[in-house]
mmCIF file as gemmi writes it, N, C-alpha and C atoms, coordinates in Angstrom:
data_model
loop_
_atom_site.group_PDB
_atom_site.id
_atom_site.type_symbol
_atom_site.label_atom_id
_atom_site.label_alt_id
_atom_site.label_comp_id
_atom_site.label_asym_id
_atom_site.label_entity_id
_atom_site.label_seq_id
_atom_site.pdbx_PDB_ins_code
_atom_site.Cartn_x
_atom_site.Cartn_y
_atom_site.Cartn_z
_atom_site.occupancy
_atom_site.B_iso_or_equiv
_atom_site.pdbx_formal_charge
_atom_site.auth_seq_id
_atom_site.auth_asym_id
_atom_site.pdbx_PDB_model_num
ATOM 1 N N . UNK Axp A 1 ? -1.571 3.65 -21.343 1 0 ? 1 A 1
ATOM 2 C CA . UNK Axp A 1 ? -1.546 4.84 -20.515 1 0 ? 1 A 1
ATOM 3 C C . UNK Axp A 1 ? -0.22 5.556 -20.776 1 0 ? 1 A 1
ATOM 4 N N . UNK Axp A 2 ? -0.14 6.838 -21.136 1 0 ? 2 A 1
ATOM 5 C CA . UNK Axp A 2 ? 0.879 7.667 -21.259 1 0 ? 2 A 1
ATOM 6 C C . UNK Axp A 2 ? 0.986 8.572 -20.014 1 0 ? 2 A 1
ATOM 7 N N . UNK Axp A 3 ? 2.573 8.299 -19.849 1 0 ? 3 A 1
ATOM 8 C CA . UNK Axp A 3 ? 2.842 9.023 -18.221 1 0 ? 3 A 1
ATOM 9 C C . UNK Axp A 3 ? 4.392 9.319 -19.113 1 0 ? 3 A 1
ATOM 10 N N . UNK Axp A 4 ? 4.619 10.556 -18.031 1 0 ? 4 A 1
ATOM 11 C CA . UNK Axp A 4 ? 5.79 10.638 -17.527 1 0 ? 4 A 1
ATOM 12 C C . UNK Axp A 4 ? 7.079 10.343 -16.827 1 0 ? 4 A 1
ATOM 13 N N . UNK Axp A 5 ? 8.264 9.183 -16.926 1 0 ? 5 A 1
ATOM 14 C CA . UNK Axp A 5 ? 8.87 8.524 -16.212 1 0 ? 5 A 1
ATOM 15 C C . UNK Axp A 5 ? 9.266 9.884 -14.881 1 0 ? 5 A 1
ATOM 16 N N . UNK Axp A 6 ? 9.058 9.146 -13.684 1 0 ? 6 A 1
ATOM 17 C CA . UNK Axp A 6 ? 9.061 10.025 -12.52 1 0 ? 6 A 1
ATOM 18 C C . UNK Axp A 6 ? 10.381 10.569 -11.95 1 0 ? 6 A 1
ATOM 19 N N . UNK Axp A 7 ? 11.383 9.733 -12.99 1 0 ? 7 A 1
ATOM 20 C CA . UNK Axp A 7 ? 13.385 9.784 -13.012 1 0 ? 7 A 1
ATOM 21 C C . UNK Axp A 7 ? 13.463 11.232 -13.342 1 0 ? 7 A 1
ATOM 22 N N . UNK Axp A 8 ? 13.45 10.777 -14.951 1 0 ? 8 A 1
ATOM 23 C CA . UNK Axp A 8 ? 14.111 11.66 -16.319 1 0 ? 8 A 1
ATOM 24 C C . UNK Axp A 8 ? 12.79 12.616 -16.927 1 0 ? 8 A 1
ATOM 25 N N . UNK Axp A 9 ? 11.327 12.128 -16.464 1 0 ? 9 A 1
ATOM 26 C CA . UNK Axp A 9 ? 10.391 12.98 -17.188 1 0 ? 9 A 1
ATOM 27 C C . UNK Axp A 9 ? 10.415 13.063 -18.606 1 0 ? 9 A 1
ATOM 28 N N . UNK Axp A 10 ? 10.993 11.976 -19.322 1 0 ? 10 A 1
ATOM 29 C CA . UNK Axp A 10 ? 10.758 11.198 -20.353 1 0 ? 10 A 1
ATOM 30 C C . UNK Axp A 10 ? 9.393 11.293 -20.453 1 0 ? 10 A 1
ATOM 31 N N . UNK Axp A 11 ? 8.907 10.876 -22.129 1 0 ? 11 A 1
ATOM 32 C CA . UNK Axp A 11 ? 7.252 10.315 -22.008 1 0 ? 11 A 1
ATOM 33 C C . UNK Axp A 11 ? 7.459 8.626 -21.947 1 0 ? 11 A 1
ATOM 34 N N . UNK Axp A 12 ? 6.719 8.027 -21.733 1 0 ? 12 A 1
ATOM 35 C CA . UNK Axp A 12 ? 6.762 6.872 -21.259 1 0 ? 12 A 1
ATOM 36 C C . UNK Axp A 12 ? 5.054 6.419 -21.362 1 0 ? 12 A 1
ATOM 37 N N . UNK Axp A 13 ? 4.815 4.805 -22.441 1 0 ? 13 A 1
ATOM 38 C CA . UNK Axp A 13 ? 3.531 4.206 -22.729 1 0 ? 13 A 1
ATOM 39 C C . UNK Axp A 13 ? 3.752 2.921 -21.817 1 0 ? 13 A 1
ATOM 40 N N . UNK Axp A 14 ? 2.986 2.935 -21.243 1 0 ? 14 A 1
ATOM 41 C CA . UNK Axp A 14 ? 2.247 1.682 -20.494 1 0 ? 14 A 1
ATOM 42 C C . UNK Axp A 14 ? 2.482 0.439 -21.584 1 0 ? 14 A 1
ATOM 43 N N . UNK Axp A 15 ? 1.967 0.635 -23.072 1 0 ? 15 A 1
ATOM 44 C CA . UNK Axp A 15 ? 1.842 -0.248 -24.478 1 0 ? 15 A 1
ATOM 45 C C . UNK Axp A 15 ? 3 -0.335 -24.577 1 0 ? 15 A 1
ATOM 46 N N . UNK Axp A 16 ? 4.192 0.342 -24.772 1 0 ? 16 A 1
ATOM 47 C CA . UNK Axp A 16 ? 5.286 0.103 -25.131 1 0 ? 16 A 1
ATOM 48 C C . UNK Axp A 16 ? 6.254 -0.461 -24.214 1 0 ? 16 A 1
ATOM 49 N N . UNK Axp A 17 ? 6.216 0.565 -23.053 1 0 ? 17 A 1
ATOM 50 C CA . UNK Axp A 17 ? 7.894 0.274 -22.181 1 0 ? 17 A 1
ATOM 51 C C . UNK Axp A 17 ? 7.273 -0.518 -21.721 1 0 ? 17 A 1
ATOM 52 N N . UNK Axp A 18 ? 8.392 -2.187 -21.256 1 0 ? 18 A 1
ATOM 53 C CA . UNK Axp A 18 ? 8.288 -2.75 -20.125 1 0 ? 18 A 1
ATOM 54 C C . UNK Axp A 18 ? 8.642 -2.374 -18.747 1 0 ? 18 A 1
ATOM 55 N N . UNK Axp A 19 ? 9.235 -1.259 -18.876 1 0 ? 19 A 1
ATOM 56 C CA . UNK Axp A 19 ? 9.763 -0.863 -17.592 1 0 ? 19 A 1
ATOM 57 C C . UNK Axp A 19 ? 8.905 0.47 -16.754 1 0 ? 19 A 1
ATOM 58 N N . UNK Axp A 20 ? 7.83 0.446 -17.796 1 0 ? 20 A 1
ATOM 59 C CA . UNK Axp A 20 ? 6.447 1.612 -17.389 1 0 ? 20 A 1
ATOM 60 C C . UNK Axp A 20 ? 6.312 1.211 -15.332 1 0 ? 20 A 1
ATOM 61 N N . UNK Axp A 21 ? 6.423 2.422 -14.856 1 0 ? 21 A 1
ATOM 62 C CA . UNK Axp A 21 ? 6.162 3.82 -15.223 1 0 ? 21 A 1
ATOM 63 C C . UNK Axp A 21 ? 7.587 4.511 -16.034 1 0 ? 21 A 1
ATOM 64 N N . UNK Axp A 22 ? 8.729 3.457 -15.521 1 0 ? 22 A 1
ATOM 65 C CA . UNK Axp A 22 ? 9.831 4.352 -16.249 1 0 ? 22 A 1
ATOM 66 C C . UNK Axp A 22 ? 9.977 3.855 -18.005 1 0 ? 22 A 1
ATOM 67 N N . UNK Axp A 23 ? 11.133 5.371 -18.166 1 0 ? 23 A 1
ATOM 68 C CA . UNK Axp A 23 ? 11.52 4.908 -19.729 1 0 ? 23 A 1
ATOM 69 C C . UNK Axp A 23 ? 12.111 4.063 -19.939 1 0 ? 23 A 1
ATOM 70 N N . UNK Axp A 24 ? 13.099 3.728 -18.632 1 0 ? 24 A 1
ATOM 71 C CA . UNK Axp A 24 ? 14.112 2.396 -19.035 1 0 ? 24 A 1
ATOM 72 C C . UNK Axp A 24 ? 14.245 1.637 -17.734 1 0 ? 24 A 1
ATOM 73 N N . UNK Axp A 25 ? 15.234 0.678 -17.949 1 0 ? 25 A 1
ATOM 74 C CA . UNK Axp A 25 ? 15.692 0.097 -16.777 1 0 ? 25 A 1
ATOM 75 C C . UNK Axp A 25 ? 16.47 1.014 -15.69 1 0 ? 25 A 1
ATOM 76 N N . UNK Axp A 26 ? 17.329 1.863 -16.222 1 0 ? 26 A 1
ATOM 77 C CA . UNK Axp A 26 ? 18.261 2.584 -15.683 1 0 ? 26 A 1
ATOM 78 C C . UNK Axp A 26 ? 17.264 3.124 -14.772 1 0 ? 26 A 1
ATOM 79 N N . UNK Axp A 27 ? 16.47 3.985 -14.793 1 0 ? 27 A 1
ATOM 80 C CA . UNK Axp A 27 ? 15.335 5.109 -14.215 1 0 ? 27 A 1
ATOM 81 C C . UNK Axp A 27 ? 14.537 4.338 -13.154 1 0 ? 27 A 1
ATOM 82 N N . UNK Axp A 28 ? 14.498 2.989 -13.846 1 0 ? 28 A 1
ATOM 83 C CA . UNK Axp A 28 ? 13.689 2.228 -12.501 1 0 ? 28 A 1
ATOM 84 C C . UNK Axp A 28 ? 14.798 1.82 -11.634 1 0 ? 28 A 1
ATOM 85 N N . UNK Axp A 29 ? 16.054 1.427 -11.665 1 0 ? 29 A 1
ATOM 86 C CA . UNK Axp A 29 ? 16.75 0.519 -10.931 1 0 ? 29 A 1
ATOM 87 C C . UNK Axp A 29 ? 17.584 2.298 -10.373 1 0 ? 29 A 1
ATOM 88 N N . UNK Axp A 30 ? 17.375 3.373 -10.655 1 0 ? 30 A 1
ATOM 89 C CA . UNK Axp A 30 ? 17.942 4.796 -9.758 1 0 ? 30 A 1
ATOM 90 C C . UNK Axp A 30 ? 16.719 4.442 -8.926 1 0 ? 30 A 1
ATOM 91 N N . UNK Axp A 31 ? 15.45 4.793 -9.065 1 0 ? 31 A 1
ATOM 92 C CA . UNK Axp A 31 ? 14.181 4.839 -8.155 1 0 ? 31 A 1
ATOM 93 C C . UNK Axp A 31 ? 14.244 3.713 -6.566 1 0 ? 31 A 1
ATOM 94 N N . UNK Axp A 32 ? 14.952 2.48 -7.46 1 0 ? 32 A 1
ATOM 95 C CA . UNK Axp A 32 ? 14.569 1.504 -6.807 1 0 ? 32 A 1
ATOM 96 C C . UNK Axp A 32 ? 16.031 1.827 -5.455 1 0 ? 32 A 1
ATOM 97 N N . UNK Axp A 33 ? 17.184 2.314 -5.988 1 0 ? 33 A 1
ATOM 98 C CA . UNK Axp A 33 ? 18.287 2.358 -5.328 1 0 ? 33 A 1
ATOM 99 C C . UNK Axp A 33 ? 17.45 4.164 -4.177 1 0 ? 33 A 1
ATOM 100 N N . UNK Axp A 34 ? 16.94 5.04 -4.733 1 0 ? 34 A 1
ATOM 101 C CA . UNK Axp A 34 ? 16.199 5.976 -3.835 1 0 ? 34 A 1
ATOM 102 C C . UNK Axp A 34 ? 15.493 4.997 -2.401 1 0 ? 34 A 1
ATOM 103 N N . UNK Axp A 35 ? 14.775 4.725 -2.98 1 0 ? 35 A 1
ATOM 104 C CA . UNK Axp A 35 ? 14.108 3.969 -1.772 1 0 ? 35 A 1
ATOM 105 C C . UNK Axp A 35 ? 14.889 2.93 -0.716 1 0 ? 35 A 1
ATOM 106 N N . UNK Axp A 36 ? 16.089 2.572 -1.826 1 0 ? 36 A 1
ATOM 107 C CA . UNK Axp A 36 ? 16.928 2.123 -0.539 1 0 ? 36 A 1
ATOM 108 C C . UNK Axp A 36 ? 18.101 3.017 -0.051 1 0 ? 36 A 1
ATOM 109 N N . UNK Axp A 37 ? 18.11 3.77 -0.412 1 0 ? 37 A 1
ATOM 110 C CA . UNK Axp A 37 ? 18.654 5.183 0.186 1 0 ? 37 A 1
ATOM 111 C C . UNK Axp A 37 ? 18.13 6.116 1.286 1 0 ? 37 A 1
ATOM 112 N N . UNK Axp A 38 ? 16.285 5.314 1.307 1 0 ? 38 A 1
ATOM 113 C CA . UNK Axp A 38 ? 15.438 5.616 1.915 1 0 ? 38 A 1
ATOM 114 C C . UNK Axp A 38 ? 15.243 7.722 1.99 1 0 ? 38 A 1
ATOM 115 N N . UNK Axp A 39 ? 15.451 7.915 0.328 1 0 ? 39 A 1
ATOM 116 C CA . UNK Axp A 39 ? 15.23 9.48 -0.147 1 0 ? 39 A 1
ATOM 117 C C . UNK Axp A 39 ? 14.024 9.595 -0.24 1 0 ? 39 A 1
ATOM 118 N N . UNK Axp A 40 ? 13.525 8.706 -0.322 1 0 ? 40 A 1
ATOM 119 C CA . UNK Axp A 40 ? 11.541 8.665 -0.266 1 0 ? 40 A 1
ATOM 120 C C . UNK Axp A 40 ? 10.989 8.125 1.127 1 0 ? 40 A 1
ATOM 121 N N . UNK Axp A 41 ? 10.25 8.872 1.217 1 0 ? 41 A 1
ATOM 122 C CA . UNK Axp A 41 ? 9.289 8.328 2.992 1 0 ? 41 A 1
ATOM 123 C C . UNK Axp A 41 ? 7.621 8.829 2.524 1 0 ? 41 A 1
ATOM 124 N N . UNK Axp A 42 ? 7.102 7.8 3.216 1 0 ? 42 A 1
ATOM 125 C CA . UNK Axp A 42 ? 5.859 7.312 3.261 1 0 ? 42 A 1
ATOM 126 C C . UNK Axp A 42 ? 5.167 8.303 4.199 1 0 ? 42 A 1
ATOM 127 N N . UNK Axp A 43 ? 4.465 9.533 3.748 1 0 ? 43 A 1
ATOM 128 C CA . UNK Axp A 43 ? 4.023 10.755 4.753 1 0 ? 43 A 1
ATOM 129 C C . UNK Axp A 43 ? 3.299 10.551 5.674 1 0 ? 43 A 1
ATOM 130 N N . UNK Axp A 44 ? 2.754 9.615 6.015 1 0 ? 44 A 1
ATOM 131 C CA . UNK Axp A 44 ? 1.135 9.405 7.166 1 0 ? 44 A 1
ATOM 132 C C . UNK Axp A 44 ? 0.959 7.762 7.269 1 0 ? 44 A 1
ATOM 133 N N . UNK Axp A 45 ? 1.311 7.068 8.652 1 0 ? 45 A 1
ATOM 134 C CA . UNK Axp A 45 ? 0.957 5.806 8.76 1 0 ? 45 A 1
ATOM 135 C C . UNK Axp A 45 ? -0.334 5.559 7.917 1 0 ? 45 A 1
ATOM 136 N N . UNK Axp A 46 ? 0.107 4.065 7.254 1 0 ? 46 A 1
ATOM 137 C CA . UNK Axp A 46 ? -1.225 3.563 6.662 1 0 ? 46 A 1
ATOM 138 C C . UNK Axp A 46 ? -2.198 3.154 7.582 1 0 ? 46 A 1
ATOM 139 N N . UNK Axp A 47 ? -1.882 2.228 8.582 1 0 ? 47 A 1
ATOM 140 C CA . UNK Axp A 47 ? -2.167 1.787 10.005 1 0 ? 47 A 1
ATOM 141 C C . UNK Axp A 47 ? -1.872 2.506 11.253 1 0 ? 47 A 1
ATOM 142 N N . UNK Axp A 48 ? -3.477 2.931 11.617 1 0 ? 48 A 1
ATOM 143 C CA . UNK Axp A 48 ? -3.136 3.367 13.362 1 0 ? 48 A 1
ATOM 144 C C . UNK Axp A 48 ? -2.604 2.481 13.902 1 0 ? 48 A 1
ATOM 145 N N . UNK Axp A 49 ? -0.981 2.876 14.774 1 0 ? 49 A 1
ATOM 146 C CA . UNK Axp A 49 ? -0.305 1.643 15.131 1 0 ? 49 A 1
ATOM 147 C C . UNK Axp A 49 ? -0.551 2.222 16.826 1 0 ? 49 A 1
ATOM 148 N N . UNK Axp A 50 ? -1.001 2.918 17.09 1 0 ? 50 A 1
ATOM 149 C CA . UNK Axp A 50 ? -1.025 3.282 18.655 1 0 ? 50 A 1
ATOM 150 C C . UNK Axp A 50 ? -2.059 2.76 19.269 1 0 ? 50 A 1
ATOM 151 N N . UNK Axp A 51 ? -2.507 1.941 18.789 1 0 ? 51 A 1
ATOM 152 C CA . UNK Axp A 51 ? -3.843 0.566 19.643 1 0 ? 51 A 1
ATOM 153 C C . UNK Axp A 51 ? -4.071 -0.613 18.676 1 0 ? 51 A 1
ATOM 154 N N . UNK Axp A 52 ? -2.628 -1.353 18.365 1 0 ? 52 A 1
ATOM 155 C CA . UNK Axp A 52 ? -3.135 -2.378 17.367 1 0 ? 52 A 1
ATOM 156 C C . UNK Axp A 52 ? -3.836 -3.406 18.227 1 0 ? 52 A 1
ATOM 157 N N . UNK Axp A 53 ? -4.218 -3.571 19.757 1 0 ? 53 A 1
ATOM 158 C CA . UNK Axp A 53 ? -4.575 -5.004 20.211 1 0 ? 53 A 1
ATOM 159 C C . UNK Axp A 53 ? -5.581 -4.731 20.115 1 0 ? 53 A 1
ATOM 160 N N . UNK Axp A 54 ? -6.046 -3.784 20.181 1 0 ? 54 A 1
ATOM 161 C CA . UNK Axp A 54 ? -8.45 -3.351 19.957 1 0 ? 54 A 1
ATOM 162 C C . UNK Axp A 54 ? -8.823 -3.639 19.035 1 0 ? 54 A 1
ATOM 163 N N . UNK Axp A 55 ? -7.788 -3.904 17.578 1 0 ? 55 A 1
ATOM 164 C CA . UNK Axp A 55 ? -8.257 -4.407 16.692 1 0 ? 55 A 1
ATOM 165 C C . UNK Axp A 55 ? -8.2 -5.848 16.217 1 0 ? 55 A 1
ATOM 166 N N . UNK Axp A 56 ? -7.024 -6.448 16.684 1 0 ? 56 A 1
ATOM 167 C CA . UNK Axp A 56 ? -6.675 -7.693 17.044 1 0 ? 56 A 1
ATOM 168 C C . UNK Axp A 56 ? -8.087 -8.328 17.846 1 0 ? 56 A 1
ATOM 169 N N . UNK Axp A 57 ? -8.029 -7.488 19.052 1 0 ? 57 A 1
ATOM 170 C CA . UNK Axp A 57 ? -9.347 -8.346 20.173 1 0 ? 57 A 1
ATOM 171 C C . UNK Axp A 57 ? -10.946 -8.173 19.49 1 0 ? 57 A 1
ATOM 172 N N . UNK Axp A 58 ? -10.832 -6.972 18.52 1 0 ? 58 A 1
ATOM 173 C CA . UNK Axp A 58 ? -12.403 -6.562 18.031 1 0 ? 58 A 1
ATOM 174 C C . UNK Axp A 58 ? -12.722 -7.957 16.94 1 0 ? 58 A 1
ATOM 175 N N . UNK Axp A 59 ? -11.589 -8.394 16.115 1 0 ? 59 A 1
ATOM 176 C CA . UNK Axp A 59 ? -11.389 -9.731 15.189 1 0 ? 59 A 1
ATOM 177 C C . UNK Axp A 59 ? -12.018 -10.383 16.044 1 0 ? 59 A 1
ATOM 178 N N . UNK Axp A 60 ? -11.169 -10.828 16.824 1 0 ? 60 A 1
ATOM 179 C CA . UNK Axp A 60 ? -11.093 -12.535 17.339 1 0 ? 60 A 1
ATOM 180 C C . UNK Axp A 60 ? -12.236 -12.677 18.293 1 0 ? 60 A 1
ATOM 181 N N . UNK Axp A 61 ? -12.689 -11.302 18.326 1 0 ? 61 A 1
ATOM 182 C CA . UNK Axp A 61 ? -14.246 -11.782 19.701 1 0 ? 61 A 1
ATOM 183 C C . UNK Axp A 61 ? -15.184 -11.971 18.491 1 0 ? 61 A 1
ATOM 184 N N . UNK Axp A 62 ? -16.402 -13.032 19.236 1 0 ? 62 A 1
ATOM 185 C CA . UNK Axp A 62 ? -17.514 -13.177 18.269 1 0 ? 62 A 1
ATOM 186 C C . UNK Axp A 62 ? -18.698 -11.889 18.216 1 0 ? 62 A 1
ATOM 187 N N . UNK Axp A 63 ? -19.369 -11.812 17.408 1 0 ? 63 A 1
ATOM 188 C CA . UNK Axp A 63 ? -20.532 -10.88 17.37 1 0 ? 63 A 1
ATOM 189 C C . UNK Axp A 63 ? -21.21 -11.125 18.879 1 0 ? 63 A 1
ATOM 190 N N . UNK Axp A 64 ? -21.543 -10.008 18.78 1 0 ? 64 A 1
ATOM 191 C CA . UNK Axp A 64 ? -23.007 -9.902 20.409 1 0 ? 64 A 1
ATOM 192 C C . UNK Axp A 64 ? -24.169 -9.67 19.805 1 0 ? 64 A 1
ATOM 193 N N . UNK Axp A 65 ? -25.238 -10.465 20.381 1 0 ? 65 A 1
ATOM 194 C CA . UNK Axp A 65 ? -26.546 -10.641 20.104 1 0 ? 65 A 1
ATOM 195 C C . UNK Axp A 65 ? -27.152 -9.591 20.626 1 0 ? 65 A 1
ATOM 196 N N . UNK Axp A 66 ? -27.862 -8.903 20.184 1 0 ? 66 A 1
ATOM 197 C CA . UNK Axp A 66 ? -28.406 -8.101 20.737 1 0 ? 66 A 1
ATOM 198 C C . UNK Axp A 66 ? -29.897 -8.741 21.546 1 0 ? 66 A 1
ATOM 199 N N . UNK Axp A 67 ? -30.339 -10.513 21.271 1 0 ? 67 A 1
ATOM 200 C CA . UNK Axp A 67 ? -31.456 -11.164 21.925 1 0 ? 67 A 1
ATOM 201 C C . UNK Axp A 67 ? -30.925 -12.331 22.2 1 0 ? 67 A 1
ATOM 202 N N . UNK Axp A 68 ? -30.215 -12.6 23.071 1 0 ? 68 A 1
ATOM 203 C CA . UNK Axp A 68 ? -29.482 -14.07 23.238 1 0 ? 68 A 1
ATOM 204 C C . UNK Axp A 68 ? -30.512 -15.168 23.107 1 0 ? 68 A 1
ATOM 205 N N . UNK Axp A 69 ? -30.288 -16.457 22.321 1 0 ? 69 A 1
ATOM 206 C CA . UNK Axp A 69 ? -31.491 -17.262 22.493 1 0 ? 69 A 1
ATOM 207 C C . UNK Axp A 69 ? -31.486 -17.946 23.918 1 0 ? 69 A 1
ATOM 208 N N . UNK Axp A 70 ? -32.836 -18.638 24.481 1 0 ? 70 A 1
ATOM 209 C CA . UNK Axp A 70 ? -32.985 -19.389 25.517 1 0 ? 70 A 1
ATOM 210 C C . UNK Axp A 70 ? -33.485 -20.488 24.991 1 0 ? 70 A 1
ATOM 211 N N . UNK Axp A 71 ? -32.333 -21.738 25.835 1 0 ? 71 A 1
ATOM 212 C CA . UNK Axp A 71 ? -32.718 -22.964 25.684 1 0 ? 71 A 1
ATOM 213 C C . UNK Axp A 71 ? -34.267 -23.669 26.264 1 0 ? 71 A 1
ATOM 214 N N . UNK Axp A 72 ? -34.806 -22.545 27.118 1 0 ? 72 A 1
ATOM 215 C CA . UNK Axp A 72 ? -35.779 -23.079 28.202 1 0 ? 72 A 1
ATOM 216 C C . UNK Axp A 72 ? -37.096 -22.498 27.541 1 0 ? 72 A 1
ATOM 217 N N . UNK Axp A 73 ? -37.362 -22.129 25.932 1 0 ? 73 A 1
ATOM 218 C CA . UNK Axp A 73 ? -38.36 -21.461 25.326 1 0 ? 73 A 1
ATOM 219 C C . UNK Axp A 73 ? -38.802 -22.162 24.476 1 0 ? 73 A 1
């Protein structure tokens, strides 16, 4: 796969660089120092976090029968 390193805008092969998407180490280890610079943010929770226990409680309850069996049949 041929891309563009997202640093320098270098061309950059998937086949060639080990350091794909970047051209080099340098470009990945700036990227990697961005994110801990926290210059990049994540636009839109991945997870609705404003009712995580409904999904927690929707897990851990069992299915509902819609015909419960009877022992007395």
């Amino acid at each position: 796969m041929k891309l563009r390193c997202p640093i320098c805008k270098k061309p950059t092969d998937s086949e060639t660089s080990p350091e794909f998407p970047f051209c080099s180490n340098r470009c990945r280890e700036h990227d990697l120092g961005n994110w801990a610079m926290e210059k990049y943010k994540v636009a839109v929770p991945m997870i609705d976090e404003s009712e995580p226990e409904d999904i927690e409680n929707e897990a851990n309850e069992p299915a509902h029968r819609e015909h419960p069996e009877h022992d007395d049949e």
